[in-house]
C-alpha positions in Angstrom: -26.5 45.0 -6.9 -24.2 44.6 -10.2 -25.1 42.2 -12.9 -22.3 41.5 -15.5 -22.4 39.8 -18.8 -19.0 38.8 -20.5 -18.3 36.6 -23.5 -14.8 35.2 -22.7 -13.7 34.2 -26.2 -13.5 29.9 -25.3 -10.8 31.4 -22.5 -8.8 32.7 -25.1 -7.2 36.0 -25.4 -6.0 38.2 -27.8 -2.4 37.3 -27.1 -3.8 33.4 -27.7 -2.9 33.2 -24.2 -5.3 31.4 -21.6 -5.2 33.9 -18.6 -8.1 33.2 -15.6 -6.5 35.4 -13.0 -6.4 38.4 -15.9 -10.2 37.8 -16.1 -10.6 37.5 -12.3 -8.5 40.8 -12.2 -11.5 42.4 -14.7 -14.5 41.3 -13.0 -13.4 41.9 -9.7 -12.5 45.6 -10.9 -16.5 45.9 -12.1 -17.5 44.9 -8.7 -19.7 42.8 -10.0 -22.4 40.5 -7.6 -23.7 38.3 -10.6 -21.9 37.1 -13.8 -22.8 35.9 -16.8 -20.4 34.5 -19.0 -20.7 33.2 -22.3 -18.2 31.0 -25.0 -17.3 29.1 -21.4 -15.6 25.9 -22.1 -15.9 23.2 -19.2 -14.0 20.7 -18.7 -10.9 21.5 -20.3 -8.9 19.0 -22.0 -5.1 19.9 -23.1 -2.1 17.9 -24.1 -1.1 17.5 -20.9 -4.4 16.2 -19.1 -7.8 18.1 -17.9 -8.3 21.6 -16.7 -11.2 23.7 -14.8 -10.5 27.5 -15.7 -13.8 27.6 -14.6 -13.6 26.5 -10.8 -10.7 28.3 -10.7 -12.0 31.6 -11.9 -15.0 31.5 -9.3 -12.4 30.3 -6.2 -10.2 33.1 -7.4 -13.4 35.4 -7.2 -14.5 33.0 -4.0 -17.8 32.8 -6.0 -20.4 30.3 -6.4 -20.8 28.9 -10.0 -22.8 27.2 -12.5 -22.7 25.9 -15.6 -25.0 24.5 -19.2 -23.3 23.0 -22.1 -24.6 23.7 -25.8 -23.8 20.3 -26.8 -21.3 21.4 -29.4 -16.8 20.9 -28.2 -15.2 23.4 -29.5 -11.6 23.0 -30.3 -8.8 25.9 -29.7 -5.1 26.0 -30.0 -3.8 23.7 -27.8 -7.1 22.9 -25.7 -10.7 22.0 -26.6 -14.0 20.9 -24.4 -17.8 21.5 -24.4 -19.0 24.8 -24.4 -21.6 27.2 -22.8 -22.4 29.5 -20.3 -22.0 29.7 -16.9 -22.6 32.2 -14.0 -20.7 33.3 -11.6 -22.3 34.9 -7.7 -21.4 36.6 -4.7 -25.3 35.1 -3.3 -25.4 31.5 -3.1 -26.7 29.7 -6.3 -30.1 27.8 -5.2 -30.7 25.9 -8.4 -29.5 25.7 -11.7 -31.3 24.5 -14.9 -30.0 23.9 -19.0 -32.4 24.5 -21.7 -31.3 23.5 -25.5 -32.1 26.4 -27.8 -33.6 24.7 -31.1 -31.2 24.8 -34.1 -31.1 24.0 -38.3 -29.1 21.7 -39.6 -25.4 22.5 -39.8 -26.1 25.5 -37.4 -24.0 25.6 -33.7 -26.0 24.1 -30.8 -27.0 27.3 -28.5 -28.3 27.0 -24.3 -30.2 28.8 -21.6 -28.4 28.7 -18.6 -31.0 29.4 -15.8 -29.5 30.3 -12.4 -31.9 31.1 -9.2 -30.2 32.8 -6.8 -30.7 33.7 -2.9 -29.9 37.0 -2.4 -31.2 37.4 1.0 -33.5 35.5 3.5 -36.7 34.6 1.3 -35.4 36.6 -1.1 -34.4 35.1 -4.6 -33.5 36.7 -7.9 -33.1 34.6 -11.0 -30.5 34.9 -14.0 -30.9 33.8 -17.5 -27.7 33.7 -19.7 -27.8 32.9 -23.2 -25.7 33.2 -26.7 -28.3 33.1 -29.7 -26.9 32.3 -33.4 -24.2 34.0 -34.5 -24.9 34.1 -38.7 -28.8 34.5 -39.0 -31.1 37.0 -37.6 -34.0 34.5 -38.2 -32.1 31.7 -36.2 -31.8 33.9 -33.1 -35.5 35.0 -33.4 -36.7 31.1 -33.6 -33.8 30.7 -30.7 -35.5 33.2 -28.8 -39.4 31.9 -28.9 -37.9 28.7 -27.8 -36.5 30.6 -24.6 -39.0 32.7 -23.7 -41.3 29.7 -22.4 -39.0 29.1 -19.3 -39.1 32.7 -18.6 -42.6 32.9 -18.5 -42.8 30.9 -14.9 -40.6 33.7 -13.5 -42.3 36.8 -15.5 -43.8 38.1 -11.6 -40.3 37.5 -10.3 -37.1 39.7 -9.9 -34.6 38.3 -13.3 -32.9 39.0 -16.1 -32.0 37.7 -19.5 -28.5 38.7 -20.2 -26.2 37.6 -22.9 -24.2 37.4 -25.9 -27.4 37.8 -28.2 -25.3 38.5 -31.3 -27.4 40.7 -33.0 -26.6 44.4 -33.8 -27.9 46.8 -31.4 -27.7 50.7 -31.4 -24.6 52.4 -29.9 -25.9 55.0 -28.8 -28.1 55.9 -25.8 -30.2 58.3 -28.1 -30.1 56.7 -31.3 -32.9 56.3 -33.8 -31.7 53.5 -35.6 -34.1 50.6 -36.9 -34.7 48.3 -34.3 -33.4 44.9 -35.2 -36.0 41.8 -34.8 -34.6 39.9 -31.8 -34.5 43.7 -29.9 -38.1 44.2 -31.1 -39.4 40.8 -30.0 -38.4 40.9 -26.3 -39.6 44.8 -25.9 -43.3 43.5 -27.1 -42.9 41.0 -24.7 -42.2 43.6 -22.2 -38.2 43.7 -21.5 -35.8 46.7 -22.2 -32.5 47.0 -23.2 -30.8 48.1 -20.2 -28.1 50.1 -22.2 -31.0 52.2 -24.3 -32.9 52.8 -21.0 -30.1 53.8 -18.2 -26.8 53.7 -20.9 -23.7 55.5 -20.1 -20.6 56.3 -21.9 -19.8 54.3 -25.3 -21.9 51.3 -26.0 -19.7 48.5 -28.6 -19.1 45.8 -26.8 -17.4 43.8 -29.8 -14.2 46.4 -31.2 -13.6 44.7 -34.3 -13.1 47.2 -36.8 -16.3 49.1 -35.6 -18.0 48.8 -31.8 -20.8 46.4 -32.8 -23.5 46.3 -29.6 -24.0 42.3 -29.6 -24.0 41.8 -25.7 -27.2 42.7 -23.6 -29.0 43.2 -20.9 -32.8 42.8 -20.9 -34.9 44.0 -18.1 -38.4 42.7 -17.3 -41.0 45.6 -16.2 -40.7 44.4 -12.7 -36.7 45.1 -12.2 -37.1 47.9 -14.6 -37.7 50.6 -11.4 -34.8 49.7 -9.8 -32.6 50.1 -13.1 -29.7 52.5 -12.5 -27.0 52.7 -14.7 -25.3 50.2 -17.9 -22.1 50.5 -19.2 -19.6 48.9 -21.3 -16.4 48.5 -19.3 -13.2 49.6 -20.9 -9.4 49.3 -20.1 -6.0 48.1 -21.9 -6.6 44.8 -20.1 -10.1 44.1 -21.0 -8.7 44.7 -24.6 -6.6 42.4 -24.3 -8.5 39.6 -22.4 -10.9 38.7 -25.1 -12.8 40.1 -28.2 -15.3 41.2 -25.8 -15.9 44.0 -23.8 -18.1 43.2 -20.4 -21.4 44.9 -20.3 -22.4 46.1 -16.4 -26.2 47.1 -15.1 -26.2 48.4 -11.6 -29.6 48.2 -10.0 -30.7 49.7 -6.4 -32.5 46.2 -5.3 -31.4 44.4 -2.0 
């Protein structure tokens, strides 16, 4: 099973072009089973009426989908609408729940999207996909309590927290670097980072200038045995699809 995280930049490219069936095109490259993507907007509203890039990514993908606002609109060059995260599966999608992250004033609202998913008969696996504060360290960690309650209920269960958690992560699989808070927080409550544990290949998943690591996968100790690789995908058209790159954890689980 592959799980993939992706922040898709409010559906905008670097070209400032809208483009679904170039991000259809990526993910269906990764092979991917489970998506998570984050900076989704849904609805759309434009000039000329409304929009669903989102439907029409996971029919493109033939793809179930789901997806929680941050109650925040965000407004882009020539199109605007809520935004969140979704995810995107090859398994049917069982149940889906929102979770508000807390905030400060004048700070972005932030979500938990929670996705259970039937990957077999009597067999379920969950997904939770999140984007924490992007401008303080301490907002993410206070975002991050707040989300850690609904994971509790499924700490026995197959899942994973995956996301855009925009804090700045080591780049490489051997590296000795400080560990930042919000990495430190989730491995004393027992998840790893699925790119220190199994990593291959480069690790920046946000080339600006210099490959920050902001995107993760996080592992609880029950999925961690059946951890195989992670990677940070790479191609001309990835580069040009957002300011992204998609993360990918394979995992021998069925």
């Amino acid at each position: 099973m592959k799980v993939l995280t992706y922040n898709v930049h409010l559906w905008e490219g670097r070209d400032g072009r809208m483009d679904i069936e170039r991000l259809a095109t990526i993910i269906e490259h990764s092979e991917a089973d489970i998506v998570s993507l984050n900076e989704v907007l849904h609805p759309v509203q434009t000039h000329f009426g409304d929009s669903r890039p989102l439907a029409e990514l996971a029919n493109l993908l033939r793809m179930d989908w789901a997806f929680g606002e941050s109650n925040r609109v965000v407004q882009m060059a020539g199109w605007w609408g809520p935004v969140g995260n979704a995810v995107l599966s090859r398994y049917p999608i069982v149940d889906d729940a929102n979770h508000y992250l807390a905030r400060l004033p004048l700070t972005q609202g932030r979500n938990l999207l929670t996705a259970r998913i039937a990957t077999g008969p009597e067999k379920a696996f969950t997904i939770f996909s999140t984007h924490l504060d992007h401008a303080f360290e301490g907002t993410r960690l206070w975002q991050l309590r707040g989300l850690l309650d609904p994971l509790q209920s499924h700490a026995g269960e197959p899942h994973v927290l995956l996301g855009d958690f925009n804090t700045h992560g080591p780049t490489g699989v051997n590296s000795r670097r400080l560990t930042p808070p919000v990495v430190r927080l989730l491995r004393n409550k027992g998840y790893v980072d699925a790119y220190m544990t199994a990593g291959e290949g480069q690790a920046g998943t946000f080339p600006m200038g210099w490959p920050f690591r902001i995107d993760y996968i996080f592992v609880p100790q029950i999925m961690q045995p059946y951890l195989k690789t992670c990677q940070v995908l790479t191609s001309k058209l990835i580069d040009q699809a957002s300011d992204h790159r998609p993360l990918l954890a394979t995992f021998d689980w069925r």
